[in-house]
N, C-alpha and C positions, 0 to 999 in steps of 0.2 A: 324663356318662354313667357308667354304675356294670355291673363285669363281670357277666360272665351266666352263667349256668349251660348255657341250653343256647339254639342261636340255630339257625336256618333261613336259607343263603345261595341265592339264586339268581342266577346266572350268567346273562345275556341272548346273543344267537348275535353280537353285534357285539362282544363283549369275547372271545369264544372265534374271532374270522374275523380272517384275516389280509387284507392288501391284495389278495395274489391271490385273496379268497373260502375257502382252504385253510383248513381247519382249524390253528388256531396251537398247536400244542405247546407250545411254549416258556410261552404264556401261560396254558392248562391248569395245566400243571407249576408255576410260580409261586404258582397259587391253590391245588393239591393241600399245597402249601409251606407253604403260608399255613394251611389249614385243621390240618392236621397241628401246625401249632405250638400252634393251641388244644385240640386234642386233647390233645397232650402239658402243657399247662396244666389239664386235669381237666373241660371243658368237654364236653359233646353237641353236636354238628353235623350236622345233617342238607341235604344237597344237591338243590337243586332245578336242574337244568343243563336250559338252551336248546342248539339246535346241531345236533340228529339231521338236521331235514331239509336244513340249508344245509351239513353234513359229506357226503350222500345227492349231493347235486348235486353239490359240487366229486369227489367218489370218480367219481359218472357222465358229465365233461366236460360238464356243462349249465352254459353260460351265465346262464341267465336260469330265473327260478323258473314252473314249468309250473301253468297253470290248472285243468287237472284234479285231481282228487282222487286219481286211482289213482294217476297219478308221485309224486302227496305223500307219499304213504300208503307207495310204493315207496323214494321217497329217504329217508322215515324210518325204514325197515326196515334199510339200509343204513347210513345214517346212526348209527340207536344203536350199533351194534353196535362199530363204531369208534370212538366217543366214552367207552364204559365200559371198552373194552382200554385206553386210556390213561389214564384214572382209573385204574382197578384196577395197572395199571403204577406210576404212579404213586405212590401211596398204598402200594402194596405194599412200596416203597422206603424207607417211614417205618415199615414195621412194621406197617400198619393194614389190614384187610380190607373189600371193601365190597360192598355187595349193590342191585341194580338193583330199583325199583318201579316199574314204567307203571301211571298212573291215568288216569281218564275222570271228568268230571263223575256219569255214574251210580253210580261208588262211592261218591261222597259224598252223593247222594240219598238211597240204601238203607242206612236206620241201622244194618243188621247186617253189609253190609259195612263203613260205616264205621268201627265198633267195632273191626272184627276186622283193618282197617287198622292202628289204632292200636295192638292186642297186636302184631300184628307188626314195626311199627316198636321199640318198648318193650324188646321180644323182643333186639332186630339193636341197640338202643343199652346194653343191659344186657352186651352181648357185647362192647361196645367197635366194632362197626361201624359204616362211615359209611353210610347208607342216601344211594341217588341215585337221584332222584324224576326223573320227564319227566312228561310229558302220553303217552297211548298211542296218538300218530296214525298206527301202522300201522291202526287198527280204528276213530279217533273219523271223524266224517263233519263235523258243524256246529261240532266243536269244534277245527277247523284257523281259525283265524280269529285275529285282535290280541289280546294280552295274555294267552290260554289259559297261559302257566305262570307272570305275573305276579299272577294269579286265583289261580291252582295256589300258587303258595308262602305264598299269604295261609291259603289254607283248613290246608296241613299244616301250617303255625306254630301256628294254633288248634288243630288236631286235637291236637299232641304239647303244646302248653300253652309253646310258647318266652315267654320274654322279650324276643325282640328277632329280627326280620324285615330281612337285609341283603338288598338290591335294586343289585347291580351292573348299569353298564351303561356307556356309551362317553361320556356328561359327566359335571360333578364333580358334579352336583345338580339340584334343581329352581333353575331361572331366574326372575329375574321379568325384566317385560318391559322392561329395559335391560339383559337379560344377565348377572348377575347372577345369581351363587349364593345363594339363601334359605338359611340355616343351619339355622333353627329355624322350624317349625311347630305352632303348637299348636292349631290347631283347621282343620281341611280345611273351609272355606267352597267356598263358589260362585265366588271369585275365584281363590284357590287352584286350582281344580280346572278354572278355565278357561284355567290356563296352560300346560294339558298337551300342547295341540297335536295333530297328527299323525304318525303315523310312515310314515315315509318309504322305509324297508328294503324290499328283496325277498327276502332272505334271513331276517329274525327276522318274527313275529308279533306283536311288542308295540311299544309308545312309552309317551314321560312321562303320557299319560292315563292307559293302563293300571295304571303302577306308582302311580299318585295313589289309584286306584281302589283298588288291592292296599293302599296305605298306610293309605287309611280302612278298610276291613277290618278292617286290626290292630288300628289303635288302639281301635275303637269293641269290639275281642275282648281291649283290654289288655295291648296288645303293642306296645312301640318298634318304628320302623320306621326307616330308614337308604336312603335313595337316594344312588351313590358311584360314581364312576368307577373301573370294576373293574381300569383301568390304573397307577393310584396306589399309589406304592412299601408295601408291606405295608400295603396299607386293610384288609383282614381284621385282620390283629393288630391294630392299630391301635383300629377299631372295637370289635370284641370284649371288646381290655381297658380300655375303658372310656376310654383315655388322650385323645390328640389325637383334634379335633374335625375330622373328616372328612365331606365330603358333608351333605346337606338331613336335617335329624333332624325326625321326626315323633312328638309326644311322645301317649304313652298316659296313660288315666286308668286306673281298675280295673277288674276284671271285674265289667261289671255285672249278669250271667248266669252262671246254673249253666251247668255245659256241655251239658245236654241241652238247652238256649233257646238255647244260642249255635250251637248244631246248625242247631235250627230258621231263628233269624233270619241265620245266614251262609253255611251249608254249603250247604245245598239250596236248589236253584231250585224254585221254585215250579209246580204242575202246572198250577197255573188260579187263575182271581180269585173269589172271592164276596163280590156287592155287597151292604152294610145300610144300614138309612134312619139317622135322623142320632140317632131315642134310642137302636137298637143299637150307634152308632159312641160315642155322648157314654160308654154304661154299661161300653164294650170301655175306653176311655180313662182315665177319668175314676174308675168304681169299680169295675175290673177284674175284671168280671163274666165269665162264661161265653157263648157266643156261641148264642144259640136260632133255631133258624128263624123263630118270629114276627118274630124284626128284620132278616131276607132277603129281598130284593126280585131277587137276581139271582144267575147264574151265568155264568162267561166260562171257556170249556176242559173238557176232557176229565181227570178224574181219577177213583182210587181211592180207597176210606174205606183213613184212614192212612195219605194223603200230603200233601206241604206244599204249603197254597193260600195266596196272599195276600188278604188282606181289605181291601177300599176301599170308600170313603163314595159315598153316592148319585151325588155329581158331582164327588169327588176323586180321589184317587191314592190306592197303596197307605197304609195305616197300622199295621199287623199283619201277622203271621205265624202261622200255626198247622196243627196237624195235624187233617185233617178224619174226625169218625168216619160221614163218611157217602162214597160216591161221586156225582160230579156229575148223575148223572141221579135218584139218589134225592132229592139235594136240591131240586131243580127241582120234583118231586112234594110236596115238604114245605114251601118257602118259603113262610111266613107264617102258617105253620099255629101253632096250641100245640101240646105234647108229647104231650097226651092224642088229639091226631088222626091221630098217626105210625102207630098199626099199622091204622087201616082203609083206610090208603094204599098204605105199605109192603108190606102182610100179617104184619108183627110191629114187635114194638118194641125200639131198642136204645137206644145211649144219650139223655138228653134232650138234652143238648149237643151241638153240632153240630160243635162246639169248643169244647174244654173249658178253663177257663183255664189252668189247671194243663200246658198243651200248646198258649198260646199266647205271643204275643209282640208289645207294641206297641214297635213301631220308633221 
């Protein structure tokens, strides 16, 4: 492995919990240690930390993690606020300043916050800042769920352009199924990614599927990826400079997308599906054509023109990605039609594209 310029750590909530469920200082402080040393090596760092809701419960004497939303939403409230006093404590003790982001998956859907995400981080790393990313579950609703900041550190690794995605968490790796640490991964199969298991936590949201899931992410956006036992004496330095071989490495190939396709095909969820017959799928593939209503047979969800739909074959799965210039009920009027029949449907005409190539993406 070869050093990096600038890398993306995510801390999981069972490397920051202690036995008694308390948040562990000691083990914060370590990784604040750790980060700070590649700081002081010339290195960008940016922080993606688990831990808000399960610091919220140990701060409230809760035993056991509460089913509703409102205590979550409540113990996360709680919860950050104590977890970045000790970063910034922290950190501060090395000379280093840091600045808190809470994201929602709709930041990353809306390309204009997106964008304006990434000046801001640019901004806080040009200043020498560590920026520390969470998920924003005082306010997410569907996005309290498994792996929301192992998802979360794949998209800001692409968003800031790292080289290399460290995924700490409480084993040394991914296993295979004798137990066993995989060291090397070069290509995330189907067997691969069936060894991720479940997670078992009531305190974190994520397990080994998730971060598999986050791994292919990078890689297919051109980013090493690193699953490591956040416990292991200096894995941050370690990893970082390139030296000893720590943890399941997940090897990347190039970017195979500008970053506005890597937008499309990684950032954003999808509003809805639009189904083509199999010459609009063969001309989407094949001679990476523009997508016309003549080759629409169908529409699945609720969206706006100029936002991300996926595109699937008459009786497949998805195969694409793109941004639609039309909304889903316009299309549904226009399926199957030619271009020349759009404005006596519509009552005008805009683009002929439905999806333009230039604003799509075969997966």
């Amino acid at each position: 492995m070869k050093k990096n310029r600038r890398l993306v750590i995510k801390v999981g909530t069972k490397v920051l919990t202690s036995k008694d469920r308390a948040l562990d200082s000691h083990r914060l402080k370590e990784i604040a240690r750790q980060i700070s040393d590649v700081k002081d090596g010339g290195a960008d760092v940016l922080l993606v930390t688990s831990g808000a809701i399960g610091a919220g419960l140990w701060l409230l004497g809760l035993k056991k993690r509460p089913a509703d939303l409102a205590s979550l939403q409540a113990a996360a409230a709680i919860g950050q606020s104590h977890i970045m006093r000790e970063y910034s404590e922290s950190f501060k003790a090395r000379g280093y300043l840091v600045a808190q982001i809470l994201l929602t998956q709709e930041d990353f859907n809306d390309r204009t916050r997106y964008i304006n995400i990434k000046h801001t981080i640019e901004a806080l790393l040009a200043n020498g800042v560590i920026p520390i990313i969470n998920e924003n579950d005082t306010v997410a609703t569907d996005e309290i769920r498994c792996g929301d900041n192992d998802r979360l550190s794949g998209l800001v690794a692409d968003l800031c352009q790292a080289e290399k995605l460290i995924l700490l968490t409480d084993v040394d790796g991914l296993l295979d199924s004798n137990g066993n640490v995989i060291r090397f991964v070069s290509e995330v199969s189907q067997e691969i990614r069936s060894l991720g298991g479940k997670s078992h936590c009531d305190l974190g949201t994520g397990g080994m599927a998730t971060k598999i899931e986050a791994a292919r992410s990078a890689v297919r956006a051109g980013i090493d990826c690193v699953i490591a036992n956040g416990a292991t004496k200096d894995v941050v330095s370690k990893i970082a400079s390139g030296g000893d071989f720590v943890g399941t490495v997940f090897a990347s190939g190039s970017r195979t997308f500008a970053a506005r396709k890597r937008w499309i095909a990684f950032s954003s969820r999808p509003k809805g599906v639009v189904r083509v017959d199999d010459g609009a799928a063969a001309a989407l593939k094949e001679k990476h054509r523009s997508l016309l209503a003549s080759g629409i047979i169908g529409v699945e969800g609720s969206f706006s023109s100029g936002e991300v739909v996926s595109i699937a074959g008459k009786d497949a799965g998805e195969f694409a990605r793109g941004l639609a210039n039309y909304s889903s009920s316009e299309i549904l009027k226009i399926k199957g039609m030619k271009t020349s029949g759009y404005k006596s449907v519509l009552g005008s005409k805009g683009a002929d594209e439905v999806v333009h190539k230039d604003d799509l993406v075969i997966l």
